[in-house]
C-alpha positions as CSV (number, residue, x, y, z in Angstrom):
1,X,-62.2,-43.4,13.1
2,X,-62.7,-45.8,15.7
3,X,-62.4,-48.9,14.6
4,X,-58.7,-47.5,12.7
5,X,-57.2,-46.3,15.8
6,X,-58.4,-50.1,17.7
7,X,-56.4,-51.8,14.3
8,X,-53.6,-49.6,14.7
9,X,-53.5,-49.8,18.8
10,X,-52.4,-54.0,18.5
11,X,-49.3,-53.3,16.7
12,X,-48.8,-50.3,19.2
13,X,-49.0,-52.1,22.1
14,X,-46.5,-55.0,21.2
15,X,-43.9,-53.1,20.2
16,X,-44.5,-50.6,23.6
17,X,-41.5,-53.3,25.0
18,X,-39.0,-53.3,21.9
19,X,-39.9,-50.1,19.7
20,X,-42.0,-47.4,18.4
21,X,-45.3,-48.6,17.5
22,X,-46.6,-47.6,14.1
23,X,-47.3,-44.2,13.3
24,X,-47.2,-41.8,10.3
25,X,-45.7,-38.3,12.2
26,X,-43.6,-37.4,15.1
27,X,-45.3,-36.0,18.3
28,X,-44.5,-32.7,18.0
29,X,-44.4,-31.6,21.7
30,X,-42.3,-34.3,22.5
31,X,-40.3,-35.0,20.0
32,X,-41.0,-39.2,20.2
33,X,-43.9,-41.5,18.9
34,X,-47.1,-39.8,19.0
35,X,-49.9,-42.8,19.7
36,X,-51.8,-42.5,16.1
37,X,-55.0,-40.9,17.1
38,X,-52.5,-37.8,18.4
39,X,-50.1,-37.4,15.6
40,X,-52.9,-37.8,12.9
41,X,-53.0,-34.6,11.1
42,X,-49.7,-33.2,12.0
43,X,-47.7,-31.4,9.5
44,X,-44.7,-30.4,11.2
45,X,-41.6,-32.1,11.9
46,X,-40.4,-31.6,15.4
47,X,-35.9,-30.3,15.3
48,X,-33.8,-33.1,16.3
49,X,-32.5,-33.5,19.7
50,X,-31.7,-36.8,21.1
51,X,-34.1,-38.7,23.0
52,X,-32.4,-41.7,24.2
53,X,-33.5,-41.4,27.6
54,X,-37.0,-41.9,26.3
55,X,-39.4,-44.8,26.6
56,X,-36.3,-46.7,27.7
57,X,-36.7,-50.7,27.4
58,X,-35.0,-54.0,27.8
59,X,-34.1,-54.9,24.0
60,X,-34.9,-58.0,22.5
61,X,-32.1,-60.9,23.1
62,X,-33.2,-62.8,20.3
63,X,-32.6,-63.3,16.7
64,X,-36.1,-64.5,16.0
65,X,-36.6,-62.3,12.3
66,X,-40.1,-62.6,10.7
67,X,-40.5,-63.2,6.9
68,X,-40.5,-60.0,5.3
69,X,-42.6,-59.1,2.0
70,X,-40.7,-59.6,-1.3
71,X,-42.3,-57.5,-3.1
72,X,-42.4,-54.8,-0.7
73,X,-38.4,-54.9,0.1
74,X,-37.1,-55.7,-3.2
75,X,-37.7,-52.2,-4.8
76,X,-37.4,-49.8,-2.2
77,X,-38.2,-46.4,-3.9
78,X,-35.9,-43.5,-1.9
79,X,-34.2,-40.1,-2.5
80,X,-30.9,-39.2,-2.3
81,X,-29.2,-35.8,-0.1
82,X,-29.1,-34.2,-3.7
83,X,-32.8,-35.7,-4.8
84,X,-32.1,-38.6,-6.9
85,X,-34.6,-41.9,-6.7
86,X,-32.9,-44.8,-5.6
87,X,-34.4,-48.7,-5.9
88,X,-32.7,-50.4,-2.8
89,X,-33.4,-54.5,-2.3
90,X,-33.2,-55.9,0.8
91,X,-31.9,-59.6,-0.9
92,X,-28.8,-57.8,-1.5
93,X,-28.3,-55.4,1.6
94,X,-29.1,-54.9,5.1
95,X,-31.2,-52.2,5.6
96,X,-32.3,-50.1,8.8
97,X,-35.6,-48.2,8.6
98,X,-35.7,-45.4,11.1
99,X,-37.1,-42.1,12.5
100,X,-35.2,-39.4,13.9
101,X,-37.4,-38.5,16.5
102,X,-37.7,-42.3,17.9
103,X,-35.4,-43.2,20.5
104,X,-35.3,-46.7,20.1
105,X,-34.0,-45.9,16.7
106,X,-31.7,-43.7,18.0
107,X,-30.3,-46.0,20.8
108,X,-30.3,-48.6,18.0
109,X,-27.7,-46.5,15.5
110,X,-25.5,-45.8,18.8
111,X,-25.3,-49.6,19.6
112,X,-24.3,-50.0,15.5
113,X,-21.3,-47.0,16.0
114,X,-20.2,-49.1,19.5
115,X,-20.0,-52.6,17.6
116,X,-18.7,-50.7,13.9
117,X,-15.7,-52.8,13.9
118,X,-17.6,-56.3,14.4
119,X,-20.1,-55.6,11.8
120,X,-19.4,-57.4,8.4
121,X,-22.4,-55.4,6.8
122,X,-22.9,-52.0,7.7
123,X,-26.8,-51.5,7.0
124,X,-28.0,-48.9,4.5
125,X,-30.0,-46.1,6.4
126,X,-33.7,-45.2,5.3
127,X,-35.1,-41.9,7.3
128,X,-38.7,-41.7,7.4
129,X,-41.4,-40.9,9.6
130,X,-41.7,-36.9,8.6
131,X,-44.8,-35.4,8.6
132,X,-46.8,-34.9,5.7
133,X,-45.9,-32.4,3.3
134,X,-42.1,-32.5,4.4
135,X,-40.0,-31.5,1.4
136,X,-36.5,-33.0,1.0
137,X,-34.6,-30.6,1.8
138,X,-36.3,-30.4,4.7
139,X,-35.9,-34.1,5.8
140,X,-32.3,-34.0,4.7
141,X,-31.4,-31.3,7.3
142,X,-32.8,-33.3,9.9
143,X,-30.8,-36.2,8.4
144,X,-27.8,-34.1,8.9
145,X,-28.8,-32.8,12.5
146,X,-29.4,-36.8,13.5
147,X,-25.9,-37.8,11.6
148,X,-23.9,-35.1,13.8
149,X,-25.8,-35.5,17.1
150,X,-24.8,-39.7,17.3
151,X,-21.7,-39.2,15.3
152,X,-22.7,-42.2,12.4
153,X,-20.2,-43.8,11.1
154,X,-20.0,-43.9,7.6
155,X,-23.7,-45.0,7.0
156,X,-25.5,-44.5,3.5
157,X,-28.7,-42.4,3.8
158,X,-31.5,-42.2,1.8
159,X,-34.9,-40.5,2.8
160,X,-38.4,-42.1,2.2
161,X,-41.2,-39.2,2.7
162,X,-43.9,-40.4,1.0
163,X,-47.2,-39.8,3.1
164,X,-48.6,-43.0,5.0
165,X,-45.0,-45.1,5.4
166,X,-45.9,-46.5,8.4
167,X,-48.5,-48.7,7.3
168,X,-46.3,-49.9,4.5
169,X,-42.5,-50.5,5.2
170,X,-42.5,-50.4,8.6
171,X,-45.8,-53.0,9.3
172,X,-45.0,-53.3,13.1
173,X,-42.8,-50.4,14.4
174,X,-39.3,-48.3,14.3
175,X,-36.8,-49.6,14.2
176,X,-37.4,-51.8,11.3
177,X,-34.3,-54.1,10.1
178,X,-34.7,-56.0,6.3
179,X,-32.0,-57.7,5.4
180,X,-31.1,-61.0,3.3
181,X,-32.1,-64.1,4.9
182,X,-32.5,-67.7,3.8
183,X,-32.7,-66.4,0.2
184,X,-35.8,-64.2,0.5
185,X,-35.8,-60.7,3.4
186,X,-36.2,-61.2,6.8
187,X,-37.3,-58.7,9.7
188,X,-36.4,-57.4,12.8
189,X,-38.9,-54.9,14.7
190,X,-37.9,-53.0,17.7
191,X,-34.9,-52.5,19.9
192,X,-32.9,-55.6,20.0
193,X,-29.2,-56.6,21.7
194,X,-26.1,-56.7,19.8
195,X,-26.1,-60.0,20.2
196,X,-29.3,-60.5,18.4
197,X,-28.9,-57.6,15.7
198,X,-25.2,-59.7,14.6
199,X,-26.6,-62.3,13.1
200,X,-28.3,-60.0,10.6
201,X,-25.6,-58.0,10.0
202,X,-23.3,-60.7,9.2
């Protein structure tokens, strides 16, 4: 148990300046990131409420995207509102991974909704993040609570809540950006600037 949490902590501690570092459930006293020793073993999912006066930070000013994996972007298994599977691929689309309970996520889709008009792509949403054992219909409604608290625009959202996400699409922290770049998928981790988020988007 050890040695996992040390593994986990790196990752953690990067992204404490951009983003939420990597976890598998909310913190359900607060509502945010839980450190992963904490929100191991959680099974509930905190109700929304927005957080974007937590773990404030100075975003990222620079579009510096890592390479993302093909093979784990190009197939993208997600549900539907109404419960149908979905393959998305990141070659062809944009797509923002987020949490409902991170406010770096949340602060991210608010920047999105203030620079709408600029954006020649409008990213597909993934929500993830729910505890294990959350049902659907049960991540959809916080989906809903999310979409009416920041007002999103016209966003596409799908729901991942298969048990362990963290460690799979999103490697380094929420939010995670995958979108077409230089003919394979490129990455952004963490909160970034306008500025920096355009290029992707573009």
């Amino acid at each position: 148990m050890r040695r996992w949490w040390l593994a986990a902590a790196v990752p953690a501690l990067i992204l404490a300046l951009v983003g939420c570092g990597t976890v598998t459930t909310p913190n359900t006293t607060t509502g945010a990131q839980g450190t992963a020793a904490s929100s191991k073993g959680s099974s509930l999912d905190p109700p929304f409420r927005v957080v974007t006066s937590l773990e404030v930070v100075t975003p990222d000013a620079k579009f510096d995207p890592s390479a993302a994996s093909l093979s784990l972007y190009q197939n993208i298994p997600v549900y539907t509102a109404s419960g149908k599977v979905v393959h998305l691929d990141a070659r062809k689309q944009p797509i923002l991974i987020e949490a409902y309970w991170c406010p770096h996520c949340q602060r991210t889709l608010l920047l999105f909704n203030k620079h709408s008009q600029a954006m020649k792509q409008r990213p597909i949403l993934i929500s993830t993040g729910f505890a294990q054992g959350t049902t659907l219909q049960q991540a959809v409604k916080l989906g809903e609570a999310e979409d009416a608290a920041l007002h999103l625009q016209n966003y596409q959202m799908y729901y991942y809540i298969a048990p362990n996400f963290a460690t799979r699409l999103v490697p380094v922290g929420f939010p995670t950006l995958v979108f077409p770049w230089k003919g394979k998928v490129g990455a952004l981790y963490g909160e970034h600037t306008w500025a920096a988020w355009q290029p992707a988007l573009g």
